[in-house]
C-alpha positions as CSV (number, residue, x, y, z in Angstrom):
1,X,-21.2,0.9,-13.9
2,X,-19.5,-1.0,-10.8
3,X,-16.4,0.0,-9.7
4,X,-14.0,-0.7,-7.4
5,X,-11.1,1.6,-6.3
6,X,-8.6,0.2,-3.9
7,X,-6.0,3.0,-1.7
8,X,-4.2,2.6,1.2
9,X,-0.9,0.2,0.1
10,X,2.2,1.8,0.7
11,X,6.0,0.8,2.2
12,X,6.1,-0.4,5.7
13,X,8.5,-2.2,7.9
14,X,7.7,-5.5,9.2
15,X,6.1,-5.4,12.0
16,X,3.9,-2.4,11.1
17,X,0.1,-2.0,10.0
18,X,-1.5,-0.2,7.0
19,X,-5.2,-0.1,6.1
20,X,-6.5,-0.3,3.2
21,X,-9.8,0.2,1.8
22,X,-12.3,-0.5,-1.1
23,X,-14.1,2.1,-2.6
24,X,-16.9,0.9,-4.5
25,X,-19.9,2.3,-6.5
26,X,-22.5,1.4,-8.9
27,X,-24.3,-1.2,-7.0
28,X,-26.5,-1.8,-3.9
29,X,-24.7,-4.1,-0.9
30,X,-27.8,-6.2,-1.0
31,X,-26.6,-9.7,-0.6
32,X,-23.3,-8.9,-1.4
33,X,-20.1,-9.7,-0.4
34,X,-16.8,-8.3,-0.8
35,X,-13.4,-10.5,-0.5
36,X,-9.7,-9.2,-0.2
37,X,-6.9,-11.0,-2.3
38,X,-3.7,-10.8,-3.1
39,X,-1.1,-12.0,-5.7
40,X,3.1,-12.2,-4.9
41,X,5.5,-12.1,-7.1
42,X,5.8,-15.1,-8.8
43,X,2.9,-16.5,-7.1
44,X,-0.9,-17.3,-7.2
45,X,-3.5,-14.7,-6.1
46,X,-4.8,-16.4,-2.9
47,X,-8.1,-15.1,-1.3
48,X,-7.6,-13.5,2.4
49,X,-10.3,-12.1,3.9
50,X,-14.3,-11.4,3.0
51,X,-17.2,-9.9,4.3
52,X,-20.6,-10.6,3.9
53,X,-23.1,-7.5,3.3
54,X,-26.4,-9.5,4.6
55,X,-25.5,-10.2,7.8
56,X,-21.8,-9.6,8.4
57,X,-20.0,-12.3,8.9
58,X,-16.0,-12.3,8.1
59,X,-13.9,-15.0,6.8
60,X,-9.9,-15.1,7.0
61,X,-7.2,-17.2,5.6
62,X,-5.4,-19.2,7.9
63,X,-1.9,-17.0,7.1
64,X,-4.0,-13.8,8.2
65,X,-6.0,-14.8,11.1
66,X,-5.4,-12.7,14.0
67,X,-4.0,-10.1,12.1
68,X,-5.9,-9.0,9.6
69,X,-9.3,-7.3,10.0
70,X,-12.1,-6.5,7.5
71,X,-15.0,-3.6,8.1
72,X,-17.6,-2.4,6.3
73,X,-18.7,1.3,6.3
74,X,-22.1,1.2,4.3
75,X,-22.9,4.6,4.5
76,X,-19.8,5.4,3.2
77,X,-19.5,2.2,-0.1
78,X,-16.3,1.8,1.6
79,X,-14.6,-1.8,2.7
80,X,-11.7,-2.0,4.9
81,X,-8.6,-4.4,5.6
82,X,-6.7,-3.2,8.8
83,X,-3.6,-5.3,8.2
84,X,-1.5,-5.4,11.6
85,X,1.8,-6.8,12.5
86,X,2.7,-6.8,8.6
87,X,5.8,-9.5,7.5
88,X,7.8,-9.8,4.6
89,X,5.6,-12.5,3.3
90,X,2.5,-9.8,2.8
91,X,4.1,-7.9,0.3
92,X,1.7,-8.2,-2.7
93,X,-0.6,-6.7,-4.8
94,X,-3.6,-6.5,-2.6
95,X,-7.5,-6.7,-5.0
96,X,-10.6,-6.3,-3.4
97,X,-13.7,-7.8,-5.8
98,X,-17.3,-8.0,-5.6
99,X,-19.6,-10.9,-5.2
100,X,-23.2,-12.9,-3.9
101,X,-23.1,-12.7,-0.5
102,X,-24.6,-16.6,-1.3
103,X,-22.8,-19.6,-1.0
104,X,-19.9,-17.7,0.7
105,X,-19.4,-19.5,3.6
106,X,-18.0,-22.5,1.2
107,X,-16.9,-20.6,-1.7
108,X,-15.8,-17.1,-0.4
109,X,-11.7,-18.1,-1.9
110,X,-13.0,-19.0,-5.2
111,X,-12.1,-16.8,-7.7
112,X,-14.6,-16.9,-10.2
113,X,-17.2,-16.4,-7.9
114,X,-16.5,-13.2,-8.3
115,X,-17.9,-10.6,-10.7
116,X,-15.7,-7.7,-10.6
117,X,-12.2,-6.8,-9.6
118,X,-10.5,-3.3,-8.5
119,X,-7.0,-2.4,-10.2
120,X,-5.4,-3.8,-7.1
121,X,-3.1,-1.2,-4.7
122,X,0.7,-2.7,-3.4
123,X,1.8,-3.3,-0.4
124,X,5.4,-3.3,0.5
125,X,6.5,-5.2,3.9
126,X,10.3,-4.3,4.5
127,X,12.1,-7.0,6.5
């Protein structure tokens, strides 16, 4: 069974970092990729960030870019989003999912490219 277990969310002020990570199982990361995204209140869940398994390469939303970094630990299933210099707009309900690494350079923000979905972990930027 795949799963994926986000951790790491919390309160922080603006200004601050967090880190959270993606704890998955039940699959091989052979040609895989997994993408970080987030929903606001009262908003649409926009894709952020996403990693590629094959041959690492990173992809980042415009609004995160400089900021925001994703890593892969393999030996450990584990996916990471260091999120530095947080701001107000960041506070959301952060999801990582699981997908082919194929196509991702075009499609990596599509949605329904992807198979499976954590629970999602919040983050909380105080201004």
């Amino acid at each position: 069974e795949v799963q994926l277990v986000e951790s790491g969310g919390g309160l922080v002020q603006a200004g601050g970092s967090l880190r959270l990570s993606c704890t998955t199982s039940g699959f091989t990361y052979d040609d895989r990729a997994i993408g970080w995204f987030r929903q606001a209140p009262g908003k649409e869940r926009e894709g952020i960030s996403c990693i590629s398994s094959s041959d690492g390469s990173t992809y980042y939303a415009d609004n995160v870019k400089g900021r925001f970094t994703i890593s892969t630990n393999n030996a450990k299933n584990t996916v990471y989003l260091q999120m530095n210099s947080l701001k107000f707009e960041d506070t959301a309900v952060y999801y990582c999912a699981l997908r082919s690494a194929r196509t991702l350079e075009y499609y990596w923000t599509r949605q329904s490219s992807y198979e499976y979905w954590g629970q999602g972990t919040q983050v909380t930027v105080s201004s």
